[in-house]
N, C-alpha and C positions, 0 to 999 in steps of 0.2 A: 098642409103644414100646421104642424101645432104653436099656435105664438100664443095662445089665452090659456089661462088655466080656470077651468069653468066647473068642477066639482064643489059638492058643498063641503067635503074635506081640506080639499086646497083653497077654498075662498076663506075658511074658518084660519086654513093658515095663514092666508095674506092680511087677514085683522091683525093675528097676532104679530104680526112683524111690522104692519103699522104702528101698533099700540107701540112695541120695543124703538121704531125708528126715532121717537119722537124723544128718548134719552139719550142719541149714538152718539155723544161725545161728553160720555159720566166718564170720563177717565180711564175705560178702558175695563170695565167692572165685566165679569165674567167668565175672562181669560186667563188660565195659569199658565205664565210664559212658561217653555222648556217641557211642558208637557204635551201627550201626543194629542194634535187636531184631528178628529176622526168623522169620517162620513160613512153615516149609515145605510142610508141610501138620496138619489135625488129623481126627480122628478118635472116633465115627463124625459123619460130615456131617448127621443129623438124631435126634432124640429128645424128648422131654417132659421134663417138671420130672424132676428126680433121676439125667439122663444125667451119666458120666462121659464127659468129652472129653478126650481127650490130644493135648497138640499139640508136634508134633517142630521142630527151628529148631535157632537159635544165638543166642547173646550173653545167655543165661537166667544163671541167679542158683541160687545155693543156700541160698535163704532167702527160706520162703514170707512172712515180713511186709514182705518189701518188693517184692513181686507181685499187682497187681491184674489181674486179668481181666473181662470186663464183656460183657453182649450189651442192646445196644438200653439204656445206662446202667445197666442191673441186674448187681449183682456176683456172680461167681459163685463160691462156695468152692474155695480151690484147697487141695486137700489132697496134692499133693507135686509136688518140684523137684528137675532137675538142671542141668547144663551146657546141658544139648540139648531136656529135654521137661520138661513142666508139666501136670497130671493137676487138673483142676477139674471142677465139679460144676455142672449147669443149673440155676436156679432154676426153681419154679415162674411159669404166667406170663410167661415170659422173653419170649417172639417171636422170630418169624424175622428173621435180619438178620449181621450181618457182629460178628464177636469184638473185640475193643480187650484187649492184651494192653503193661499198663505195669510198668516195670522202672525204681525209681530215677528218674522224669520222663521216661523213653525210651521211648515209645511206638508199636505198629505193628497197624496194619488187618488185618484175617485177607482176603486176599485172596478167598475162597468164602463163599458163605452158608450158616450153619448154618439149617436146617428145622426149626421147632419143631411139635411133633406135641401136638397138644390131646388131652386125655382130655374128653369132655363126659360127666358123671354123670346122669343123669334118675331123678328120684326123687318121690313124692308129697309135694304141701307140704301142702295142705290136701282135705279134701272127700273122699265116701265112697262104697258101691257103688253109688250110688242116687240118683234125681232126689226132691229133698227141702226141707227148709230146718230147721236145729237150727244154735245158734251151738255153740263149743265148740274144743277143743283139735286142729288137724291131722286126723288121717280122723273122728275123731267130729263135725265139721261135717259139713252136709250144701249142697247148692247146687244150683238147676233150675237147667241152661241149656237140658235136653233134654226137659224135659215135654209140650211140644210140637215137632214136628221143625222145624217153619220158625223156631226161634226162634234168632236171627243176632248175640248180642249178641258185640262183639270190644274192651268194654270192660275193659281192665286197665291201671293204673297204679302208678306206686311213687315216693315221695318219697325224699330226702335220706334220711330217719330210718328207711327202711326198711322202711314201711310200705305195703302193696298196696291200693288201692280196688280194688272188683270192681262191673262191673255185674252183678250177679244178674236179669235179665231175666224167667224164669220167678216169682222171687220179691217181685217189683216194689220192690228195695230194692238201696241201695248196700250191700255188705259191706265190711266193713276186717279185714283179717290184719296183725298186728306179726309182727315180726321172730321172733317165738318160733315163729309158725302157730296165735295164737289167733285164731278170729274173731268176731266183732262187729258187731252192724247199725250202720252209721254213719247211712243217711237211707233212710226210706223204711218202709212197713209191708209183712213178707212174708203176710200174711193180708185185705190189702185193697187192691188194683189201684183208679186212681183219678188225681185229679191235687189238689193241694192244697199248697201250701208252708209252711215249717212247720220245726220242730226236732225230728231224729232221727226215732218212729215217727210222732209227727204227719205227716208230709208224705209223701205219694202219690206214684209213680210209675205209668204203665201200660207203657212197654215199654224200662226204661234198657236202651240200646242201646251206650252206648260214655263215654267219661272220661277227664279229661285235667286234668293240675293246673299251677298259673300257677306264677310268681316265689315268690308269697305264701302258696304251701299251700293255695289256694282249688280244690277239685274241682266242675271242669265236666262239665255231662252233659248227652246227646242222649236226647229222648226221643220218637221218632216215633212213639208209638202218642198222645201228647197235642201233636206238634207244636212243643212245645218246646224252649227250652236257657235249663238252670236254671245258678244259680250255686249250690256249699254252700260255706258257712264253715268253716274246720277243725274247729268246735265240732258240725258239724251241721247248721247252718242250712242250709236250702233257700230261694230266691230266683229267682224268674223272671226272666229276664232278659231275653228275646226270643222273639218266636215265628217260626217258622222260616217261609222261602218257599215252600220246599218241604222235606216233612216228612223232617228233620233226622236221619241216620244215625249220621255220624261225625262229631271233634272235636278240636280241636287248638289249641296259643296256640302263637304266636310268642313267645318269650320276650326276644326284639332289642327287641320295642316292644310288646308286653302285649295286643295283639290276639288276641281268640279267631275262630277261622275256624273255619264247619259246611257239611259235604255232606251231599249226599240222595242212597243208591243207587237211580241211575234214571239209565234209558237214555241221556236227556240230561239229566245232574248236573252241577249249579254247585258252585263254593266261594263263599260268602257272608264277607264279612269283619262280626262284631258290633264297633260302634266306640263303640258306647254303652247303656245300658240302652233296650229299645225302639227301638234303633236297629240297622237293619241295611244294609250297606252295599249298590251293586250288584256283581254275581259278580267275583272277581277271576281265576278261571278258568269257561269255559262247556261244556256239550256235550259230556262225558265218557260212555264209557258205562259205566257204573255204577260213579262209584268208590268206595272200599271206605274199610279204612285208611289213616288220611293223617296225618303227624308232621311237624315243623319240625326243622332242625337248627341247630346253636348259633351258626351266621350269616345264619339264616333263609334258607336256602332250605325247601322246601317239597316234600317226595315224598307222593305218592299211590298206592295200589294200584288199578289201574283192572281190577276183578273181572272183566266183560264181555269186557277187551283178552286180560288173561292177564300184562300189565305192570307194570312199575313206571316210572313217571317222577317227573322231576326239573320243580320250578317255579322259577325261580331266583329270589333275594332281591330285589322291589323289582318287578323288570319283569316276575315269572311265567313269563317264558320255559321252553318244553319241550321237554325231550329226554328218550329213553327211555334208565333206569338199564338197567333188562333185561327177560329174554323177548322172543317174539316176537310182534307185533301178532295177533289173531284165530287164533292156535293155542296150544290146549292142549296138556300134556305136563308129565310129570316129566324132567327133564333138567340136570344142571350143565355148566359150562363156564365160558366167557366170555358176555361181557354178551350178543350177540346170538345166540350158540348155543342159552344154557338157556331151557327152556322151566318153566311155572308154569300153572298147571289148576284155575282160578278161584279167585286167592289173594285172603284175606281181611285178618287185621292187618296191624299193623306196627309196629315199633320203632325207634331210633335211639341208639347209645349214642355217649361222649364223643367217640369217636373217628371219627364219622362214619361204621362199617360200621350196612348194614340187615339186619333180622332178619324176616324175612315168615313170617305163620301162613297154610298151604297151604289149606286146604278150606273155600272158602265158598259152597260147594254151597248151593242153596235150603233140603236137607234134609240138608246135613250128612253124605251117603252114602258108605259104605262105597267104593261102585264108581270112587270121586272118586281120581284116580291119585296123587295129593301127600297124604300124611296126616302132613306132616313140619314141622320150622321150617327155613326156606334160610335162606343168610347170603350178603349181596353184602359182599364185601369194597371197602373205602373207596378210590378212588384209580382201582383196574385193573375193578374194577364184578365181577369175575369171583363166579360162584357155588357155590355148596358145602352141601350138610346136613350141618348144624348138629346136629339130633337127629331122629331118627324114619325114617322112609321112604316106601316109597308105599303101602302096606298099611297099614292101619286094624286097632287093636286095642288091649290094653293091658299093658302093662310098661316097669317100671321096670329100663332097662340103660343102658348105654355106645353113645351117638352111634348110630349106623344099626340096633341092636341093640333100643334104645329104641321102645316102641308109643307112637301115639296115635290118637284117631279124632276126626275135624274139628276138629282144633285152630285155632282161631277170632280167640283174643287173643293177643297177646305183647309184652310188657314186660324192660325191662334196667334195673338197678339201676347205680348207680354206681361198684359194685364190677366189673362185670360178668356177674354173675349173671342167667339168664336166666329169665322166669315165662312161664305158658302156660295160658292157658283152655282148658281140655280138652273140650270141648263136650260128646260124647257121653258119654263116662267122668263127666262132671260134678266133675272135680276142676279143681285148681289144682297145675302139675306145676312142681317146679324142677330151671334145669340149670346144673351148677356145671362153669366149664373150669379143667382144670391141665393 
């Protein structure tokens, strides 16, 4: 990440803007209101939060309060001015996109786009060396996902308030983690596999498989070892709510119109629409082969991870129409690029934040293996579909680094917070990993 500017060209510059700073409130000496603000060029063209950008021009000011600089509406500190150059700072978060350099109401486009370089942190949020179940604070929890190897749960979600449901699949119980990294049995008993609805340990699960929360804070869950999709209450309540056509994988609500939709990974997998308690509708998608992860976005449309393809597609709002977001049909691989170059090697979640980019967890291997070439989280970016890791690589392991430097092994679930903050069911590792961009 470039945050220093260490040439003896730009160091000669940052004298000079020293020397000017030390006049920046002569009344404004330098600037002809109503004439055009012009950037000739700035420097350097890409960086993370806390780059210094210098940008050289004319009709600048000698006085940084009446200097705003901005990328993507986010302001950026300008810590010194002269006639010609203006020395500001990146925020974190900024994005890539084009500078807004205003003077006095005189305003002008940065003709180039600056590159905004994300730092991705991966760190342990919850869950310890070992396939287990103890509640408790951050690694002193414990979590089965890996007790058994086929066990495929890629439930994880997160509320407004910050809060993570887990399906715990080995443990046959909903987890809840607040915002601290305490966790909690929210539904379900880890010492008795079963079916039975009920509040908190009263109520049974046999295999929650996946989790998805409404408008209302209500978390739903797929439960294909009983065929189910229960409804809980924030409070805990468990509630049957349907039994599945075929037994019931993944899970998701439209949040346009309150509908919850479930698939079944299998060869040929529907999407089911529930439209009322006991009531299920017929498939609004048919014939999929095995799909995986499947999320709505905030105008409902509808993406799938189709595990079997190696794809992602697109159902669109209303009509279900499909087209593929990315990968390539019936070939595996780790690869980024563009939408129809990258390839993806039986991906399993999925996520969707505000902004419309998706977040795919790579390995949903039967057994979660090692030899699985994606052990990473991709990112399709919104708009251009293009692909990129996000955190991890194609090797299987564990640590806690920086973007590609970062281990995981068959990371399964993946959830985004509000903030942007990304979560990850770490299957094999049996934690809960978080990865935070600046």
């Amino acid at each position: 990440m470039l945050k220093n500017i260490t040439t003896p060209l730009l160091a000669g510059c940052l004298f000079m803007i020293a020397c000017a700073t030390g006049c920046k409130k002569d009344g404004g000496n330098g600037h002809n209101a109503g004439a055009p603000v012009i950037i000739n060029s700035f420097s350097p063209v890409q960086g993370g939060g806390g780059t210094e950008v210098l940008f050289t021009g004319s009709n600048y000011i000698n006085d940084t309060n009446q200097i705003t600089v901005t990328l993507n509406g986010k302001p950026l500190k300008v810590v010194g001015v002269n006639g010609s150059q203006i020395m500001a700072v990146v925020p974190k978060k900024a994005g890539s996109g084009h500078f807004v350099v205003t003077i006095n109401g005189d305003s002008v486009v940065s003709s180039g786009t600056f590159n905004y370089v994300y730092t991705r942190t991966v760190s342990t949020f919850a869950g310890g060396d070992k396939a287990g179940f103890t509640n408790g604070k951050g690694t002193d929890a414990l979590f089965d996902f890996s007790g058994q190897s086929w066990y495929r749960s890629m439930g994880i979600t997160v509320d407004d308030n910050l809060n993570l449901y887990v399906a715990d699949c080995g443990n046959h119980c909903i987890r809840k983690i607040d915002s601290n990294g305490n966790v909690t049995t929210f539904c379900g008993s880890p010492a008795a596999s079963g079916y039975a609805d009920g509040k908190g340990t009263v109520a049974r699960f046999s295999l929650p498989y996946d989790v998805a929360l409404d408008a209302t804070g209500n978390v739903w869950c797929v439960d294909p070892g009983n065929w189910d999709i229960r409804k809980i209450a924030p409070d805990g309540t468990a509630t049957t709510w349907a039994w599945g056509n075929q037994a019931p994988w993944s899970i998701s609500v439209n949040k346009t119109t309150g509908t919850v939709y479930y698939s079944s990974c299998d060869p040929a997998g529907n999407i089911y629409p529930v439209t009322a308690q006991w009531t299920t509708g017929a498939p609004v998608v048919s014939g999929l082969n095995y799909p995986a992860g499947m999320r709505f976005d905030k105008n409902g449309n509808l993406y799938v991870v189709l595990n079997g393809d190696h794809v992602i597609k697109k159902f669109a709002a209303g009509s279900f129409t499909a087209t593929t977001v990315a990968g390539q049909t019936g070939i595996a691989g780790y690869a980024n690029g563009t939408s129809t170059l990258a390839k993806f090697d039986h991906p399993w979640g999925l996520a969707i934040d505000n902004s419309g980019n998706l977040y795919v967890a790579g390995n949903g291997t039967w057994d979660g293996g090692a030899y699985n070439t994606d052990q990473a989280i991709r990112y399709i970016e919104a708009g251009t579909n293009t692909v990129s890791t996000f955190a991890g690589s194609g090797s299987a392991g564990y640590a806690d680094a920086v973007g590609e430097a970062a281990a995981f092994s068959a990371p399964t679930g993946v959830a985004v917070d509000k903030n942007g903050t990304v979560y990850v069911l770490d299957k094999n590792n049996n934690r809960i990993r978080k990865i935070i961009s600046e």
